[in-house]
Backbone as JSON, one array per atom type, in Angstrom:
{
  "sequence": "XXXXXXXXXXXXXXXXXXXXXXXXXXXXXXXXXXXXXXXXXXXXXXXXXXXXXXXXXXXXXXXXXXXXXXXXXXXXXXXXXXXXXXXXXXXXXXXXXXXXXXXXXXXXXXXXXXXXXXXXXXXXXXXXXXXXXXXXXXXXXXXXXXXXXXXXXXXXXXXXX",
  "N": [[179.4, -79.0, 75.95], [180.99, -76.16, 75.17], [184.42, -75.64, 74.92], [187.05, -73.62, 76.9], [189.67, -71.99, 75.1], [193.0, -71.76, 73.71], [195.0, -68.35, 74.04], [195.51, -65.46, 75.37], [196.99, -61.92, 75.77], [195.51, -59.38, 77.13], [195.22, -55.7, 77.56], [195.85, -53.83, 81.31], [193.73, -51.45, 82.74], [193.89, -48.35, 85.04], [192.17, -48.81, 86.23], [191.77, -51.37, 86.86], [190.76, -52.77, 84.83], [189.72, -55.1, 82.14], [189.78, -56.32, 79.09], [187.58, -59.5, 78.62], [188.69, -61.74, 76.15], [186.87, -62.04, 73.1], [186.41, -64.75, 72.45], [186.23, -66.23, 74.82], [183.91, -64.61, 76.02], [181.82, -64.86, 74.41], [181.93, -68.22, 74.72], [180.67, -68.03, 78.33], [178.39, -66.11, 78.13], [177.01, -67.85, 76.24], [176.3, -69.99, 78.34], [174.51, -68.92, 79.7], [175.69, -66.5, 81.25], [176.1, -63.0, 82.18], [178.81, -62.41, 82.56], [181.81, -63.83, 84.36], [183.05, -66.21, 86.98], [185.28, -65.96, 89.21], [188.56, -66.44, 90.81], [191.22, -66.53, 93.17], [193.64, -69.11, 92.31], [194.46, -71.95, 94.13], [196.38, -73.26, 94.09], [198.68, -71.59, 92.7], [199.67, -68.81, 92.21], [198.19, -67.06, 90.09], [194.33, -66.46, 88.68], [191.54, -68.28, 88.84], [188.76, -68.88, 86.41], [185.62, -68.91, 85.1], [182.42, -69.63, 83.56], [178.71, -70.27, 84.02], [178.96, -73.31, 84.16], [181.26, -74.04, 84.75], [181.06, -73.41, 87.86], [179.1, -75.09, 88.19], [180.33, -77.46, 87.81], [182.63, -77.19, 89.98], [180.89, -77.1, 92.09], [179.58, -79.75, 92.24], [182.12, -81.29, 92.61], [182.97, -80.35, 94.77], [180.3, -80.74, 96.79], [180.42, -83.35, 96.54], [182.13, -84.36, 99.0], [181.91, -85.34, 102.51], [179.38, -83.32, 104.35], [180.51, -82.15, 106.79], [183.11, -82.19, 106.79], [186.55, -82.02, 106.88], [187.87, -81.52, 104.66], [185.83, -81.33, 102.86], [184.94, -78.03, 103.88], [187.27, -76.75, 103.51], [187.95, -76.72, 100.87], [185.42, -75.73, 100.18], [185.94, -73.23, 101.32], [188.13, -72.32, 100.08], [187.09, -72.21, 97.47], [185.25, -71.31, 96.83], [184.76, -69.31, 98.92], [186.68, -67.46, 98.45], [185.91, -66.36, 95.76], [184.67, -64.27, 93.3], [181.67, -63.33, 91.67], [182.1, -61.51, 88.23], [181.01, -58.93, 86.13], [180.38, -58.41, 83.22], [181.16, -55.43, 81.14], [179.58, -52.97, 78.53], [181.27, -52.87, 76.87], [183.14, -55.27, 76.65], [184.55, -55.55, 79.11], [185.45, -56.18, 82.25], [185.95, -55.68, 85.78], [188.98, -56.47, 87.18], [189.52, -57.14, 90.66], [191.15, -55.56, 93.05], [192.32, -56.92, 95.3], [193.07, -59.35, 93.82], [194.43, -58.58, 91.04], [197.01, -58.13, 93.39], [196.99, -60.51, 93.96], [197.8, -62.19, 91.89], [199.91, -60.63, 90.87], [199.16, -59.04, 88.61], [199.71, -56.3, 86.91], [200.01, -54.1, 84.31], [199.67, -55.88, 82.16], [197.43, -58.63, 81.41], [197.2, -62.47, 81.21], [195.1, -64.82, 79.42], [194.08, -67.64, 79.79], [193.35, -71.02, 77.8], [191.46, -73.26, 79.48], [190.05, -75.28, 79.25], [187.38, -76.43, 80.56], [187.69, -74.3, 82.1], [189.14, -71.16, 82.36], [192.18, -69.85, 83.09], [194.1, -66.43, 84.2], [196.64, -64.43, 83.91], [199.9, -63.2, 85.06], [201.66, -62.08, 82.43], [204.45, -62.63, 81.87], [205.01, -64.29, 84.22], [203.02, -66.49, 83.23], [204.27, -67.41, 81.04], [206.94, -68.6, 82.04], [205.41, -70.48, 83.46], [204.31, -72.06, 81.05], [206.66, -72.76, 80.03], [207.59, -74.76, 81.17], [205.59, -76.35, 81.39], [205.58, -77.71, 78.98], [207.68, -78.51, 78.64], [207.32, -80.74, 80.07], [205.25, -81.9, 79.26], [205.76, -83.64, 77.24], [206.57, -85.87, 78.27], [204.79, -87.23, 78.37], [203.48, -88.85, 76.26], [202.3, -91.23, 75.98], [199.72, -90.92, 77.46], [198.44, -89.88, 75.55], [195.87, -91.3, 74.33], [193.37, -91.75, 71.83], [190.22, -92.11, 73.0], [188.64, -93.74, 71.71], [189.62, -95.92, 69.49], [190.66, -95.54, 66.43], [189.78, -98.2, 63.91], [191.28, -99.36, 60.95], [190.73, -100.78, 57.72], [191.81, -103.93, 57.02], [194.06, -104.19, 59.53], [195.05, -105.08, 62.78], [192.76, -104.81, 64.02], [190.62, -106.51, 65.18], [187.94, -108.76, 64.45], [187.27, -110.41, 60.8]],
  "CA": [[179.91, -77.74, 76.47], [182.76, -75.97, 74.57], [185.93, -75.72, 75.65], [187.89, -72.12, 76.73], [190.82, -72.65, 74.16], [193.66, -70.4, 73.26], [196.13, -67.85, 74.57], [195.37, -64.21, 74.69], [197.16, -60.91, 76.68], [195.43, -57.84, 76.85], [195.92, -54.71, 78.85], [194.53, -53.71, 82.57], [193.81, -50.37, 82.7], [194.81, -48.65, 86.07], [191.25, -48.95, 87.65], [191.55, -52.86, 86.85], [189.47, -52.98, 84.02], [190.59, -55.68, 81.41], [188.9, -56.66, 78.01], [187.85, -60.69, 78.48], [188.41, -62.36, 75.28], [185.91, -62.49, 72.41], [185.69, -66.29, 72.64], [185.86, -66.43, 76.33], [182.93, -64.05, 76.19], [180.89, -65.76, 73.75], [180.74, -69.32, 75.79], [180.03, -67.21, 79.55], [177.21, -65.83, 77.68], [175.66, -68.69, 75.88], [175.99, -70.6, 79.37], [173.62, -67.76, 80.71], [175.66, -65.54, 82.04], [177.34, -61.77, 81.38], [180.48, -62.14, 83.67], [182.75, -64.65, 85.15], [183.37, -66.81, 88.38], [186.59, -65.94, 89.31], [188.97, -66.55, 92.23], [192.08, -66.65, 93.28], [193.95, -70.28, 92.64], [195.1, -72.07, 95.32], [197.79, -74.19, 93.36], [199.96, -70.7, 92.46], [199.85, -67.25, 92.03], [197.24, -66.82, 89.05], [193.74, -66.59, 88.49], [190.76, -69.54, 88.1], [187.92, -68.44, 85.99], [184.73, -69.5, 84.15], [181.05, -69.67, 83.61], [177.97, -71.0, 85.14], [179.2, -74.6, 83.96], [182.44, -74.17, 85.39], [180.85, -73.86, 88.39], [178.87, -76.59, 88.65], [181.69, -78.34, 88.41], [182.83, -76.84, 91.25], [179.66, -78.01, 93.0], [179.84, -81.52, 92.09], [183.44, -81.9, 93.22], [182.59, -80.15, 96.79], [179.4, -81.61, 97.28], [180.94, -84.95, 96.56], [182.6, -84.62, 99.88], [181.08, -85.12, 103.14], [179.28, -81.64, 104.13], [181.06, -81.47, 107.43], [184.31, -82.89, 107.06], [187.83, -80.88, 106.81], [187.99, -81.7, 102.94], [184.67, -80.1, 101.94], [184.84, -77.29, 104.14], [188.65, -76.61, 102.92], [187.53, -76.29, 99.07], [184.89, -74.17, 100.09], [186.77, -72.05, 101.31], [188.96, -71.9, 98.71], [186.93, -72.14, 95.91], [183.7, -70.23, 97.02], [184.87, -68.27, 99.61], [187.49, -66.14, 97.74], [185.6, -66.29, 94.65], [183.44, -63.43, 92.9], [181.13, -62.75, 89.98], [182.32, -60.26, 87.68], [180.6, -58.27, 85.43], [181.11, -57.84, 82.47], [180.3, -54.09, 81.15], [179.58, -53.2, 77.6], [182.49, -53.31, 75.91], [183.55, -57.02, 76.62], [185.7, -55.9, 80.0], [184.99, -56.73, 83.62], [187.38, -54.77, 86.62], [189.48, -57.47, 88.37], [189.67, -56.62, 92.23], [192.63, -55.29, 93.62], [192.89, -58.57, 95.59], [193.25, -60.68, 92.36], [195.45, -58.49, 90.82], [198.0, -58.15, 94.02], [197.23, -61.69, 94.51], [198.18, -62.54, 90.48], [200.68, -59.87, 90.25], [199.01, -58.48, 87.49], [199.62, -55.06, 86.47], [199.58, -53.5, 82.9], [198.73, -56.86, 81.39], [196.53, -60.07, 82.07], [197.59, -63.29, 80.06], [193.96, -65.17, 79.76], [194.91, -69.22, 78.77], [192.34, -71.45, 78.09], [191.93, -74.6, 79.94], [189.05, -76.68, 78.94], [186.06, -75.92, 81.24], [187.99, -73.18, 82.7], [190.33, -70.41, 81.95], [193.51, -69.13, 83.96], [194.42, -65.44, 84.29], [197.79, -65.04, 84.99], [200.72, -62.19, 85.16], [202.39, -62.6, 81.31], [205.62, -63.38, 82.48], [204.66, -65.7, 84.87], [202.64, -67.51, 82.4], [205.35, -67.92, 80.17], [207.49, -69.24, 82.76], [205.17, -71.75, 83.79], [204.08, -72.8, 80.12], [208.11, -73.37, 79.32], [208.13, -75.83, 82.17], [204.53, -77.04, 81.15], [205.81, -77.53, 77.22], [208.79, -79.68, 78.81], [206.93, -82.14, 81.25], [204.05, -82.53, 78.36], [206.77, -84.36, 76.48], [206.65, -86.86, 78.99], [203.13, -87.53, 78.63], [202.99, -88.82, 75.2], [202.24, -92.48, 76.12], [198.69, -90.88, 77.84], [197.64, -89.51, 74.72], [195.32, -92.42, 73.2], [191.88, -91.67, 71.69], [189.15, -92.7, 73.66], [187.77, -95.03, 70.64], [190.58, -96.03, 68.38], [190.23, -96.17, 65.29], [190.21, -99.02, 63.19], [191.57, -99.06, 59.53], [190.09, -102.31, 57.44], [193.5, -104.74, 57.32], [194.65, -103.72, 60.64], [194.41, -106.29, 63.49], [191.8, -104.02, 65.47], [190.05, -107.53, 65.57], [186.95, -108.84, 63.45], [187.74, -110.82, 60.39]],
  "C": [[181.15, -77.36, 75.69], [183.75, -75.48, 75.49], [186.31, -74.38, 75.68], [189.01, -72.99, 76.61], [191.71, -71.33, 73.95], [194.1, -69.66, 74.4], [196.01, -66.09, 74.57], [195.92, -63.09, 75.99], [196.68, -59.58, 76.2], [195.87, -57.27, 78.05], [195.41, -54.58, 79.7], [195.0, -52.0, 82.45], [194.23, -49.82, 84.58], [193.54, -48.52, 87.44], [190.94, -50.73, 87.54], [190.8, -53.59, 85.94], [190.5, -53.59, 82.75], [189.36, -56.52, 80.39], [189.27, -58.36, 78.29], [188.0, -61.17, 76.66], [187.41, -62.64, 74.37], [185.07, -63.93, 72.83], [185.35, -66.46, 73.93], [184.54, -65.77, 76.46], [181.92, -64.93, 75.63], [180.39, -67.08, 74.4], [180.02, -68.99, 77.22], [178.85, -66.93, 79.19], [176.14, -66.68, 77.3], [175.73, -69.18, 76.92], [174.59, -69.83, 80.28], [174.66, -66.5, 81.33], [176.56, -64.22, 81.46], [178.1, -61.6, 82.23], [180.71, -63.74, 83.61], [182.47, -65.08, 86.47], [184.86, -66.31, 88.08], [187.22, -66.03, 90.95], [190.29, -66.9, 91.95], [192.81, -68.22, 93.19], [194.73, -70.85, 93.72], [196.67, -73.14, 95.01], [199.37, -73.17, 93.07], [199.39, -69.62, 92.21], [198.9, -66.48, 90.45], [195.76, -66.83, 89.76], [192.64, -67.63, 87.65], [189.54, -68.61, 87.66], [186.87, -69.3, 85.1], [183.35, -69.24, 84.26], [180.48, -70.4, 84.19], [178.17, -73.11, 84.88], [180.5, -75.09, 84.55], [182.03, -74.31, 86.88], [179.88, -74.63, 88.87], [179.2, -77.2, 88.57], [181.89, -78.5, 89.65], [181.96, -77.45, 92.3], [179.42, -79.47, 93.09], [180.69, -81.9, 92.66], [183.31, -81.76, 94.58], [181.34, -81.04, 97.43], [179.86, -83.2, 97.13], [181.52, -85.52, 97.92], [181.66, -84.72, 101.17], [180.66, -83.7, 103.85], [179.76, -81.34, 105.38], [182.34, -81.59, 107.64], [185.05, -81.69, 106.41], [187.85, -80.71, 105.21], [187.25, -80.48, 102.27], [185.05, -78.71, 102.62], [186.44, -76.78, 103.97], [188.72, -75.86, 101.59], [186.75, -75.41, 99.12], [185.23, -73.34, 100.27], [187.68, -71.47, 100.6], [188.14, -71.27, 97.23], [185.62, -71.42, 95.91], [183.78, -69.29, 97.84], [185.53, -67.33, 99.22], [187.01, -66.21, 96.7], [184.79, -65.11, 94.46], [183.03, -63.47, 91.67], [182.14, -61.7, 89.6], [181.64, -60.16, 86.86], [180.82, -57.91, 84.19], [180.38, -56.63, 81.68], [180.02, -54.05, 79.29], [179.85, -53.04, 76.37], [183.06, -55.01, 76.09], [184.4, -57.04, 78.0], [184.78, -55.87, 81.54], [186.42, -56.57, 84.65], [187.8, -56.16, 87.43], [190.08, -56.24, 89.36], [191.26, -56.61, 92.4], [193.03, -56.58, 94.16], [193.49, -58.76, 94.43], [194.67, -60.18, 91.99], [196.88, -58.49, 91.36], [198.13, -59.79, 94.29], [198.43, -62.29, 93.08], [199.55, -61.73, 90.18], [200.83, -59.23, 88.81], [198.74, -57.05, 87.33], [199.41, -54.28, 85.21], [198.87, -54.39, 81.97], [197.95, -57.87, 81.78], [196.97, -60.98, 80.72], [195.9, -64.17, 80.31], [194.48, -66.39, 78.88], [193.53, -70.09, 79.12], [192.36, -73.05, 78.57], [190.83, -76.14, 79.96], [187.84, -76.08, 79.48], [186.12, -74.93, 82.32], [189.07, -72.4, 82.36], [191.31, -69.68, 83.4], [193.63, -67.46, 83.2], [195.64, -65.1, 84.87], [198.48, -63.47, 84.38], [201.27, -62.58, 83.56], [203.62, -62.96, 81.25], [206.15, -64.63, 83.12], [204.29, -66.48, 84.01], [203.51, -68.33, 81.35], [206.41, -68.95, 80.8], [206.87, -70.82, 83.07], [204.99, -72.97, 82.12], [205.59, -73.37, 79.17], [207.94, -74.35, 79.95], [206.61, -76.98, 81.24], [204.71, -78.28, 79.83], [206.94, -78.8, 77.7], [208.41, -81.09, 79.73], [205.92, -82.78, 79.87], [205.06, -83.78, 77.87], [206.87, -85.52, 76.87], [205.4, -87.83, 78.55], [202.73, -88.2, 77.22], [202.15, -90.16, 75.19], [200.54, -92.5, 76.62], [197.85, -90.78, 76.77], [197.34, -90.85, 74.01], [193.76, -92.26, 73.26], [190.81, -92.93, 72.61], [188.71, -94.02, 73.46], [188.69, -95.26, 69.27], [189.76, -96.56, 67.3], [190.56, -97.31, 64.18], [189.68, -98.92, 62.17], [191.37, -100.87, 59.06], [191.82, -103.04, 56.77], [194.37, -104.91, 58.25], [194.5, -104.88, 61.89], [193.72, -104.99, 64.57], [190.75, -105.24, 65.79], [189.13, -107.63, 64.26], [187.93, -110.12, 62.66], [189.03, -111.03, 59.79]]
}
């Protein structure tokens, strides 16, 4: 599955209508589909988004829980109950709902950030804000970063002879 990668703000027009991303378009599409999942996040004040692989994610993680317990029925509600398709029309843009945007506080622009097997939609201000803080905790994190399958260079003690 490829990854939504990259950093992009375009404009919202003032019926909500906002050009997704070339690339963002391109994997939604080959997944099957011409729009978005989208929904409001429940972590902060942005927008979660993605294709039909994004959510079956989503489905894996909820169904993982038991189907009547507070947990599952918590996430669903979060993550399927405020969620909608969008559309996308055919120019490359798709109208985010008044919700979204009063929820996102997005008005003239949309910042669209890519996050692996899902992309964020966020106010451009905001986003910046959070990705200063983001940019200063990473820093922390350097000790996580270690390839999966290190590689070993011949002289090296990665073992063997």
């Amino acid at each position: 599955m490829e990854s939504f990668r990259g950093r992009f703000t375009n404009k919202v027009d003032a019926k909500g209508r906002v050009s997704v991303p070339a690339k963002f378009r391109t994997i939604v599409i080959a997944q099957g589909m011409n729009g978005i999942i989208c929904s409001p996040s429940f972590k902060g004040p942005y927008l979660e988004a993605g294709g039909p692989a994004y959510g079956a994610m989503l489905d894996q993680m909820i169904n993982r829980l038991g189907m009547f317990s507070d947990e599952h029925d918590n996430l669903a509600a979060a993550l399927y109950g405020e969620s909608q398709e969008l559309s996308l029309d055919g120019d490359g843009r798709l109208i985010l709902p008044e919700e979204f945007r009063e929820y996102a506080h997005i008005k003239g622009e949309a910042t669209f950030v890519g996050f692996g097997a899902r992309f964020l939609i966020w106010e451009p201000a905001a986003y910046n804000e959070f990705r200063t803080k983001a940019l200063s905790d990473a820093k922390s994190l350097g000790d996580l970063m270690q390839p999966a399958n290190p590689v070993v260079t011949p002289g090296s003690n990665g073992g063997g002879a």
